[in-house]
Structures are given as C-alpha cells and as structure tokens.
N, C-alpha and C positions, 0 to 999 in steps of 0.2 A: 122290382117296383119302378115305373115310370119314372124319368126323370121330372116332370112335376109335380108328382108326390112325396117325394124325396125331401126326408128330412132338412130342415136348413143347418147351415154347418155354425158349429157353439158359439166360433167367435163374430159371426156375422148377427148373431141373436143378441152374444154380450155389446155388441158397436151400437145395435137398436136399441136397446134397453138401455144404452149412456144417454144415446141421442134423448129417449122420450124423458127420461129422469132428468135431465137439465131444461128440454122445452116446458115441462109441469112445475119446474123450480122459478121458471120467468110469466107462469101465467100462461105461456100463449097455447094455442088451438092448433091444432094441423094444418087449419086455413092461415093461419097468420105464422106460423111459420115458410108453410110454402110463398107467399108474397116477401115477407122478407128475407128470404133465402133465392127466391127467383126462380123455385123450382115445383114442379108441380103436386097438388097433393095428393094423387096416388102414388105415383113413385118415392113420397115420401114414409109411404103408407107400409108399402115395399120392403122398405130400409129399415123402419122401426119395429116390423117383423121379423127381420132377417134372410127376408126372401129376393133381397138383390143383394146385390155387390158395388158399391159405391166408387166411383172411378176418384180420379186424384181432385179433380177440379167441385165436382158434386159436395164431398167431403170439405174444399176449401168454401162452399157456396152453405151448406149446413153450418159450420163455425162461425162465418161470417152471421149468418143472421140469427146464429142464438149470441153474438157475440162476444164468444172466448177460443182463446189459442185452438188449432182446429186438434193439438195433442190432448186435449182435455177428450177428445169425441174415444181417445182407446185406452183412459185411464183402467177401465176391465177387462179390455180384448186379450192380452198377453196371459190373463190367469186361465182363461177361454181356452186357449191356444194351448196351454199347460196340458189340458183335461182332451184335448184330442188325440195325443198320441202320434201327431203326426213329424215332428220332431223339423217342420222346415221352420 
C-alpha cells in the first residue's frame, strides 16, 4: 500500500480526536482555532485526522489556543498506544 494511503497510526487519531473534543467543548471552528493557535488550518485539519505528526512546538501552539496544559492534548493517546502492540 503506498505510503499515502497508509493507515494513520491509533495514537496520532486518539491526539486528534482529544484536540477536536476540546476545540467543540470551547465553541470554536477550525478557523478560530487556527488564528488563535497561529497555525494554519489545514495542517490543523491534518492533525485532527491523524494524518500528521505534530512536532513539540505545534502541540505547545494547539494548547496554548484551546487554553489548557498542553498534557490535557494526550489524556487518550497512551490507551491508543496500549492497542498498537508496539510496546515503545
């Protein structure tokens, strides 16, 4: 299977499904979060799919503009992590 077809991996799905569950908890829209986060909205779009990988500063730039600890973004990623098998 090409690598762009290629399944996105569990816990990159569980971090986007935190991210969009807390931006839908505050109201806002993927446009108002990309402004108040500073980052643009399709790579936001990306991330709440699971289809990037959010680097360290992205992650600290997402918490900041849903405005909570940016630990709250992998409250599910670890159970994710469980169900891969991959044991890093």
């Amino acid at each position: 299977m090409p690598k762009s077809q290629s399944l996105p991996d569990p816990r990159l799905v569980s971090l986007g499904m935190q991210i969009r569950r807390l931006r839908e908890e505050r109201g806002y829209s993927l446009e108002q979060l990309a402004e108040r986060s500073g980052l643009s909205f399709r790579g936001l779009i990306y991330i709440e799919h699971g289809r990037r990988n959010p680097g360290v500063l992205t992650i600290l730039s997402i918490a900041s503009g849903l405005n909570v600890a940016p630990a709250r973004l992998f409250e599910d990623v670890s159970q994710a992590h469980e169900g891969t098998g991959s044991g890093q």
